[in-house]
C-alpha positions as CSV (number, residue, x, y, z in Angstrom):
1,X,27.9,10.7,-50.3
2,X,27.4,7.0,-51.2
3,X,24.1,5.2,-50.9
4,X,24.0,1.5,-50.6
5,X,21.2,-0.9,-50.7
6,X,19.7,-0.5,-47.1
7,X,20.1,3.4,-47.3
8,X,17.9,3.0,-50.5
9,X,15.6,0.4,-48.9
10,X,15.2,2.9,-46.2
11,X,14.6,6.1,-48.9
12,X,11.7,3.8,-50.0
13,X,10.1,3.5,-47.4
14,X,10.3,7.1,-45.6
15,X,9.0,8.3,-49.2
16,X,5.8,6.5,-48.8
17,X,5.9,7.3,-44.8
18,X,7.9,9.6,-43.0
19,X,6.2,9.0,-39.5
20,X,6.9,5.7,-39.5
21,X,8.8,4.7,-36.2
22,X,12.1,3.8,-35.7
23,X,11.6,0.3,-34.6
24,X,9.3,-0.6,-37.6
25,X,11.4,1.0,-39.9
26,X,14.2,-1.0,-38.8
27,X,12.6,-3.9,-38.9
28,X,11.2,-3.6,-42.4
29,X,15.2,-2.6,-43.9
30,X,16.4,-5.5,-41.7
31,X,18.3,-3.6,-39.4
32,X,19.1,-2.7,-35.6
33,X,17.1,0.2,-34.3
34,X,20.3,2.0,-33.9
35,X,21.8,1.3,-36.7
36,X,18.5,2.0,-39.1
37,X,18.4,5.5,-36.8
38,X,22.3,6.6,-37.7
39,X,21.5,5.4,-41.1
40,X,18.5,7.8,-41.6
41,X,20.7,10.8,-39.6
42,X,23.5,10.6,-41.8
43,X,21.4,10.6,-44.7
44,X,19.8,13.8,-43.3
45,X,23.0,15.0,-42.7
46,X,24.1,14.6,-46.0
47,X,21.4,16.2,-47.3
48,X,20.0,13.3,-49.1
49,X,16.7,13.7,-46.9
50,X,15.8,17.2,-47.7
51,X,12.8,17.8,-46.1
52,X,9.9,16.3,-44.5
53,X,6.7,17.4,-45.3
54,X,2.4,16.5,-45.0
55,X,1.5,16.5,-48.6
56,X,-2.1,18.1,-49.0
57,X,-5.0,17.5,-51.2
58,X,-4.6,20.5,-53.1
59,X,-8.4,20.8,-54.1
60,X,-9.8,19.8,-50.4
61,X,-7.6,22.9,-49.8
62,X,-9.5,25.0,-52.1
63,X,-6.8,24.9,-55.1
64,X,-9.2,23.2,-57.6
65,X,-7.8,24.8,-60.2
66,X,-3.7,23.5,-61.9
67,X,-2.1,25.6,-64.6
68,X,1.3,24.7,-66.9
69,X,2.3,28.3,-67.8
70,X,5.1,28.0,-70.1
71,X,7.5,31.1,-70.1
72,X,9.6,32.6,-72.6
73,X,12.2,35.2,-71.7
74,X,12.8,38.3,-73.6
75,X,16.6,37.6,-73.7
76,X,19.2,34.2,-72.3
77,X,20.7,36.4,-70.0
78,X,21.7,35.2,-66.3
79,X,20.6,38.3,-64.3
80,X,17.1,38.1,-66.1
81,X,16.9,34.2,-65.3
82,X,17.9,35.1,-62.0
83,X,15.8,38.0,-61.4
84,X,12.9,36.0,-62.6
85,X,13.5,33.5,-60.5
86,X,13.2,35.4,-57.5
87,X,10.0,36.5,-58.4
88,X,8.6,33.3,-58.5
89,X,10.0,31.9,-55.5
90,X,8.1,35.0,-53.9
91,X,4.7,33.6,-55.6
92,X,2.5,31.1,-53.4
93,X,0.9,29.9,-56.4
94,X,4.1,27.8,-57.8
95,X,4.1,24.9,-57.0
96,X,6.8,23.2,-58.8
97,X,9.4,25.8,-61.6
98,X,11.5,24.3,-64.2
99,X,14.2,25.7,-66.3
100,X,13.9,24.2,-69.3
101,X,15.0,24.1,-73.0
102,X,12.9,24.0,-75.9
103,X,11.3,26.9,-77.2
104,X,10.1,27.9,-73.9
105,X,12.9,28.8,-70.7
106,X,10.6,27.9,-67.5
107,X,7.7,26.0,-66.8
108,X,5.3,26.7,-63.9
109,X,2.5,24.8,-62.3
110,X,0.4,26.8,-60.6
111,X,-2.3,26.0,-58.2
112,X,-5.4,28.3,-57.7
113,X,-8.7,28.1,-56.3
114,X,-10.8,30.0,-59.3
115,X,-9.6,31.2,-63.0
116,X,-9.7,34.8,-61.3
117,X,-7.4,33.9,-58.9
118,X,-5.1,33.0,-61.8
119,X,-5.6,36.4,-63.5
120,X,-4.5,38.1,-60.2
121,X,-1.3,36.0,-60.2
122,X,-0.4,36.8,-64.0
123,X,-1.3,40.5,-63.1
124,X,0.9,40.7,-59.9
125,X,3.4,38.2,-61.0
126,X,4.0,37.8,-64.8
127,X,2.6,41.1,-66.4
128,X,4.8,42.7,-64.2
129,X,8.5,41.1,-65.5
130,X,9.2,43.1,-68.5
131,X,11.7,40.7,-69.2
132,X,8.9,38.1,-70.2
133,X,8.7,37.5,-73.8
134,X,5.3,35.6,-73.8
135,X,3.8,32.9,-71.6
136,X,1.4,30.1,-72.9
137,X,-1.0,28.6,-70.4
138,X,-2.9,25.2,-70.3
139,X,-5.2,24.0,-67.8
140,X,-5.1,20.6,-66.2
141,X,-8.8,18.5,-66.6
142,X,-7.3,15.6,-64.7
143,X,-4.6,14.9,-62.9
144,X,-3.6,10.8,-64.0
145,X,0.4,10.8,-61.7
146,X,1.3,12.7,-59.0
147,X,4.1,11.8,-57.0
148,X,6.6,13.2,-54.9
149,X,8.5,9.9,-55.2
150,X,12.2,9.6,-56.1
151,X,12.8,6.6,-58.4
152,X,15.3,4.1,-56.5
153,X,16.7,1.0,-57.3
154,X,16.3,-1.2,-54.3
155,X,18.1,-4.0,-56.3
156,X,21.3,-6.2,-54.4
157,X,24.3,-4.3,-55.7
């Protein structure tokens, strides 16, 4: 799908707010109404839009606690990845999972209320995949970026 300069003019601004109404959002890109409106369906269409979501204060939510668990795999083997994979999907506590290279194959960040609530998730979740090699955890004291933000050039083409 191609994106041209108003599509990413309009990305820009339903990043920072999705609830924004049609009129004002069209008035902002410098479009019609209807034409910002079609814009912003066909991008949903396209799947460019993915979702649209309320982001949450994760500790005014009781998740004071953020984890990077780095994962290492017994084997490279697809079905393993795969099967792990599931597993995590499954798990509340993931917030964001990477596949990664390195010496490490995943990284997790994992939100929890209390260390013990963390213990119960490697319990239920990691000490249970046999297929897990060793995982390596470090707790986050501050959180200095957090965006949901996609990068885009808003620049004349």
């Amino acid at each position: 799908m191609e994106i041209d300069r108003l599509d990413r003019k309009i990305l820009a601004v339903l990043q920072t707010n999705n609830r924004i109404a049609n009129v004002d959002l069209a008035e902002e890109v410098g479009l019609s109404p209807p034409a910002c409106l079609k814009r912003v369906k066909r991008l949903r269409e396209g799947k460019v839009i993915v979702r649209d979501v309320s982001i949450v204060n994760p500790s005014l939510a009781g998740n004071k606690l953020t984890l990077i668990v780095s994962i290492e795999m017994e084997r490279d083997r697809g079905d393993i990845y795969s099967q792990f994979r599931q597993s995590i999907e499954r798990a509340s506590e993931v917030t964001q999972c990477y596949e990664i290279t390195g010496g490490y194959d995943f990284m997790l960040i994992v939100a929890v209320r209390d260390i013990q609530a963390y213990e119960q998730f490697i319990e239920r979740v990691l000490h249970q995949d046999r297929n897990i090699r060793k995982f390596h955890t470090s707790v986050s004291t501050k959180t200095v970026k957090y965006t949901t933000e996609v990068n885009l050039d808003c620049s004349p083409e």
